[in-house]
VOMI-514505 format. One record per residue: residue in three letters; x, y, z of N, C-alpha, C in turn. Coordinates in steps of 0.2 Angstrom, whole numbers, padded with zeros to 4 digits, always signed. Layout:
# residues N
AlaXYZXYZXYZ ...
***
This chain:
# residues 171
Unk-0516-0017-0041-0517-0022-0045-0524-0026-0042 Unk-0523-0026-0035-0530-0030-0032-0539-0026-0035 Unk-0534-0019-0036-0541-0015-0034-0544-0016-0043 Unk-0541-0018-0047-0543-0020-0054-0548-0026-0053 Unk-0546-0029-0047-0553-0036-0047-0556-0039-0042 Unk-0557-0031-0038-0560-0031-0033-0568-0031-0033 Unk-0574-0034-0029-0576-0032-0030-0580-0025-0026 Unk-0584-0019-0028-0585-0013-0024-0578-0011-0024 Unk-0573-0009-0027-0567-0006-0027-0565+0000-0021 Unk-0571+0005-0024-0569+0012-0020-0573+0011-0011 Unk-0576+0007-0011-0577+0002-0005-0575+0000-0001 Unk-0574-0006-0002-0567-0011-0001-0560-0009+0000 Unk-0555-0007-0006-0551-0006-0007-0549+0000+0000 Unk-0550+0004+0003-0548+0010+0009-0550+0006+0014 Unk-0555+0000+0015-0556-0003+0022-0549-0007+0021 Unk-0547-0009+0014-0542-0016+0015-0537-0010+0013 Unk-0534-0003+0015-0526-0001+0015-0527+0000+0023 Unk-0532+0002+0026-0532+0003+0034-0532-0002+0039 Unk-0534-0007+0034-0532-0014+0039-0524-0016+0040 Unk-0523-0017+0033-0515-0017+0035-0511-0013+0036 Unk-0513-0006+0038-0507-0002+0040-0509-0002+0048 Unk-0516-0003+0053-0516-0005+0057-0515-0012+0061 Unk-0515-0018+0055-0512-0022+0058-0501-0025+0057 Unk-0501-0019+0053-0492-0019+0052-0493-0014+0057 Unk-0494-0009+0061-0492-0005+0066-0492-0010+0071 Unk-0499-0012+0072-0500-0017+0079-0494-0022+0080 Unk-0492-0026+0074-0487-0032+0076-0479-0028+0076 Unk-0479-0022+0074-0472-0017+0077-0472-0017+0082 Unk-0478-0012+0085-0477-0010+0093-0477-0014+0096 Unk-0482-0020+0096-0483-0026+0102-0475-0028+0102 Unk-0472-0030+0095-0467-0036+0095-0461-0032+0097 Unk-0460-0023+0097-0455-0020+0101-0455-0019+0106 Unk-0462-0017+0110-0464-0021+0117-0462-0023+0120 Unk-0466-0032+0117-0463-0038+0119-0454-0039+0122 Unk-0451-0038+0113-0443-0036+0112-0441-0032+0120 Unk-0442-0026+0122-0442-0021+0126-0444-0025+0135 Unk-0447-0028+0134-0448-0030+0142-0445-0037+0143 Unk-0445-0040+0136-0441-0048+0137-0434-0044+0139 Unk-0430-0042+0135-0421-0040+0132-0422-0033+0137 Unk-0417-0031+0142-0415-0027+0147-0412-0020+0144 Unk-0410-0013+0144-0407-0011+0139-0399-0010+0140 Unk-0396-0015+0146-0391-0016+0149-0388-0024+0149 Unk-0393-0027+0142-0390-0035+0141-0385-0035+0138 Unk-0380-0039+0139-0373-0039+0137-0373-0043+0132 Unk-0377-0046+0128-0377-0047+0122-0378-0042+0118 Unk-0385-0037+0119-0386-0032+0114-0380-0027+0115 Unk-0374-0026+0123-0372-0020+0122-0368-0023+0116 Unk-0364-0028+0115-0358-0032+0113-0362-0034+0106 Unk-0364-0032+0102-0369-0035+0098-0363-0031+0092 Unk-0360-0026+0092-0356-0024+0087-0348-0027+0088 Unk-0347-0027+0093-0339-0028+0094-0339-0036+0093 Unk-0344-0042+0095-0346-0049+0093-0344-0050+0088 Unk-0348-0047+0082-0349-0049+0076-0350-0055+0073 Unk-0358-0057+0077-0359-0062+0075-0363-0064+0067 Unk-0363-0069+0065-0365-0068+0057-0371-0067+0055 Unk-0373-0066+0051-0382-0064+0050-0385-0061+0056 Unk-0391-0063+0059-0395-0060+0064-0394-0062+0069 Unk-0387-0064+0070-0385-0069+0076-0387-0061+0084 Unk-0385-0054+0083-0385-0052+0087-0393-0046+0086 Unk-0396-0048+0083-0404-0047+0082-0407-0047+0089 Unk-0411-0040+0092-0414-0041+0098-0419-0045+0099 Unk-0423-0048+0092-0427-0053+0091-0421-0060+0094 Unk-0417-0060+0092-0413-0066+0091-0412-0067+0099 Unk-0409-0064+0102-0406-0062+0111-0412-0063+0115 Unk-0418-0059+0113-0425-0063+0117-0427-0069+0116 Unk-0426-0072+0110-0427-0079+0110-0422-0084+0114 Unk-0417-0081+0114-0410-0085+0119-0414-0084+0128 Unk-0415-0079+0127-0419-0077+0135-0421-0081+0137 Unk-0429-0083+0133-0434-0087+0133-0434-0094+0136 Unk-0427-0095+0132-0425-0104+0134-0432-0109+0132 Unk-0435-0106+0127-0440-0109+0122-0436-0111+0115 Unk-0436-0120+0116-0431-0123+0110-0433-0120+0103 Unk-0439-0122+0102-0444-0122+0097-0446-0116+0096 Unk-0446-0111+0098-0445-0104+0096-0444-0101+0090 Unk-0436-0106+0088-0433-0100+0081-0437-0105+0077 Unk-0439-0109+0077-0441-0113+0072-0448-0111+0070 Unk-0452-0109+0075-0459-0108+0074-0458-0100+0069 Unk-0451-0096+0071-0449-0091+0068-0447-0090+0060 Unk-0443-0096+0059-0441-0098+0052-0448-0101+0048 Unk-0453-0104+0051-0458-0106+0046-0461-0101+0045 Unk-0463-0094+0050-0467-0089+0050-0462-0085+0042 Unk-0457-0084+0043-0454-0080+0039-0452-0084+0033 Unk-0452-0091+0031-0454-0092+0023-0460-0092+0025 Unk-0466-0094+0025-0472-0092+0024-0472-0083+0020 Unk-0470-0080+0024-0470-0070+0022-0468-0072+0015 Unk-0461-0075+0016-0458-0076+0008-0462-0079+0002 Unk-0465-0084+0007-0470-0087+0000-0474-0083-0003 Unk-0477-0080+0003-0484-0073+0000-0479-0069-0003 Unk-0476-0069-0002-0471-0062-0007-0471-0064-0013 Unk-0467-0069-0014-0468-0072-0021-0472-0072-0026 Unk-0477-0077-0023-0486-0077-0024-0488-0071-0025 Unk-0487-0066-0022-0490-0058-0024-0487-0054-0030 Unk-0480-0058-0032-0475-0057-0036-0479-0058-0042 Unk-0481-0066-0042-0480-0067-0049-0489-0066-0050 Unk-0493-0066-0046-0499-0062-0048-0497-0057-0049 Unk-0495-0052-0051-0495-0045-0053-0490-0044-0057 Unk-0488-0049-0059-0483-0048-0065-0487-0051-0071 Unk-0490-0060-0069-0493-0061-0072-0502-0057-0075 Unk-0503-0053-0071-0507-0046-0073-0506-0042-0079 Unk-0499-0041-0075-0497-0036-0080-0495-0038-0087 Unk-0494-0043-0087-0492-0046-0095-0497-0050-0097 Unk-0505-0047-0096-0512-0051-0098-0513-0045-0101 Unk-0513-0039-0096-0512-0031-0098-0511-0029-0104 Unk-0504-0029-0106-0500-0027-0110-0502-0033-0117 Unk-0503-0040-0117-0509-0044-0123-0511-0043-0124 Unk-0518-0039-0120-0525-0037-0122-0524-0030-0126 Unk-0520-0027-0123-0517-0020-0126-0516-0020-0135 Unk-0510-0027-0135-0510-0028-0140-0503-0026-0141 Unk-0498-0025-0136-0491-0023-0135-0488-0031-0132 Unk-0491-0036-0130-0489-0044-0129-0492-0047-0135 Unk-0489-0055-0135-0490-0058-0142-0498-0060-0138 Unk-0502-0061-0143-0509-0066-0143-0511-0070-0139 Unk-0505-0075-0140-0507-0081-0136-0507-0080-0129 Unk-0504-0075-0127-0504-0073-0119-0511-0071-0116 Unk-0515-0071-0118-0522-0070-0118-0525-0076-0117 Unk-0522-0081-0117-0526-0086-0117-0526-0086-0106 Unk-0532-0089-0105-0534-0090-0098-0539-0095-0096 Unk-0537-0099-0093-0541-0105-0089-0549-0102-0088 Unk-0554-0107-0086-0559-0107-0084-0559-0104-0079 Unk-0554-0104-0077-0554-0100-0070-0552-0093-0068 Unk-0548-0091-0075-0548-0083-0076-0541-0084-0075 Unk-0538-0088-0074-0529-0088-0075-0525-0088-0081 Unk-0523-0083-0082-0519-0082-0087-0515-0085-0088 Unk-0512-0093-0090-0511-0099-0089-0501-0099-0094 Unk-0502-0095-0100-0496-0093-0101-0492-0088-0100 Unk-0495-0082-0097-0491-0076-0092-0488-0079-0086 Unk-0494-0084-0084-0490-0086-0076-0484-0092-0079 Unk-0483-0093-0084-0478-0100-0086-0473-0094-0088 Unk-0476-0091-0090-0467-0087-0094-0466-0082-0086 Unk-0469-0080-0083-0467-0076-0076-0462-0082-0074 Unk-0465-0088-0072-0460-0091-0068-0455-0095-0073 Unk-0454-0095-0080-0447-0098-0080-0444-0093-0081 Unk-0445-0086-0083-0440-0082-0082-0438-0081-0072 Unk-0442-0083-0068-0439-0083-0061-0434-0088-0061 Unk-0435-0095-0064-0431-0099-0064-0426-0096-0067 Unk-0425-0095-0073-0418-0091-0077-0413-0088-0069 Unk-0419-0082-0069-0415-0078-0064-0412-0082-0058 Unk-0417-0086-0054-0412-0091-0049-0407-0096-0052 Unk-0406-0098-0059-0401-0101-0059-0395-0095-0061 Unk-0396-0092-0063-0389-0084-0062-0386-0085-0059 Unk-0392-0082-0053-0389-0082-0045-0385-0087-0044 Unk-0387-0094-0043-0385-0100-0042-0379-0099-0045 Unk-0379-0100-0051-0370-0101-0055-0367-0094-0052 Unk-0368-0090-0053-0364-0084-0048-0362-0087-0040 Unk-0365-0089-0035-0363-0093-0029-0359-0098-0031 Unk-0361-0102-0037-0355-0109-0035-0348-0105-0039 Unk-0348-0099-0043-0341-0094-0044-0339-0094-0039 Unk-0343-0089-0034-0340-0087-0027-0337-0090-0024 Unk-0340-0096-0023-0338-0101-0018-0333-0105-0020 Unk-0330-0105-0027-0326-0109-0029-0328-0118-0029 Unk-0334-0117-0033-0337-0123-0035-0337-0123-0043 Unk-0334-0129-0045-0334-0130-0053-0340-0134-0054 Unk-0343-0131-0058-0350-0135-0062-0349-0142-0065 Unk-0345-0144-0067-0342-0150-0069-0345-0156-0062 Unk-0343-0152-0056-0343-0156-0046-0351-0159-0047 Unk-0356-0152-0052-0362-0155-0049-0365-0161-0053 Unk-0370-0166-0049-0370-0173-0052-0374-0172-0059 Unk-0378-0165-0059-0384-0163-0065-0381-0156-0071 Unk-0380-0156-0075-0379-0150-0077-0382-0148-0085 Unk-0387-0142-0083-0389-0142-0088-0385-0140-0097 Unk-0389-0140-0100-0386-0140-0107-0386-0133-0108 Unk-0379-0129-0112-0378-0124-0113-0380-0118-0107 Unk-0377-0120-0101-0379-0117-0095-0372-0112-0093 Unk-0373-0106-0092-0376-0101-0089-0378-0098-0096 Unk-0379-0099-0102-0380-0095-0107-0387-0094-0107 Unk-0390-0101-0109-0398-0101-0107-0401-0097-0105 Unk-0398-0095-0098-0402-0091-0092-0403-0084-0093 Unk-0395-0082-0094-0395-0076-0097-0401-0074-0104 Unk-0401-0077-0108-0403-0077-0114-0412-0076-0113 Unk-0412-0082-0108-0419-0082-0108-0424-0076-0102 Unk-0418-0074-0096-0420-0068-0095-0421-0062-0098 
***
């Protein structure tokens, strides 16, 4: 997708896959390393990490070296690194969706209007319909979790009109 608006493509684009496969190799090695000479291979947390059963990454090697550390601020400097990733996730999401349904207008396989794009080359109704079909999909999810959990939609203070149909519908 990038290599479509890149510029010098056949250039660019092999310096920018090498980069990232050796900068995702570096942050593995280092950070299993790191992981390796902080956490022992006879730590009683990592032996006991199955029998525990703590919940989510509670017995994570990542997680056990942090405890080591006795650095407060750690998991949190942790938790913002990892929604930031999330955010780039997303963000690379809906550029390349919204791409692709600029694609498919131009083509002539999307309606017209999808063509339209800012001064700034932003395809301005792709990226509007990319994210409220996201929102659809989150709130699914969402009304699926408050089933789960045995929460009635009536409890919450806001509730949309003709909800979960909507979502469905407009997914």
């Amino acid at each position: 997708m990038a290599a479509g608006e890149a510029e010098h493509p056949r250039k660019n684009m092999p310096r920018a896959f090498y980069s990232v496969f050796y900068r995702l190799t570096a942050f593995f090695v280092i950070g299993s390393l790191c992981i390796g000479i902080v956490v022992p291979y006879n730590d009683p947390d990592l032996l006991n990490a199955l029998s525990n059963a703590r919940p989510g990454a509670g017995s994570s090697p990542y997680v056990i070296a942090m405890e080591h550390l006795h650095i407060k601020v750690l998991p949190h400097i942790v938790n913002a690194l990892i929604l930031t990733a999330v955010f780039s996730a997303g963000n690379s999401y809906v550029y390349c969706a919204s791409r692709t349904l600029l694609g498919l207008a131009l083509e002539g396989k999307a309606p017209k209007f999808m063509t339209k794009c800012t001064k700034n080359g932003v395809p301005i109704y792709c990226v509007g319909l990319v994210n409220y079909a996201i929102i659809s999909f989150t709130y699914i999810r969402f009304h699926k979790a408050l089933k789960a959990q045995g929460i009635a939609r009536e409890s919450l203070p806001h509730k949309g009109f003709w909800q979960p149909f909507c979502g469905y519908v407009d997914t």
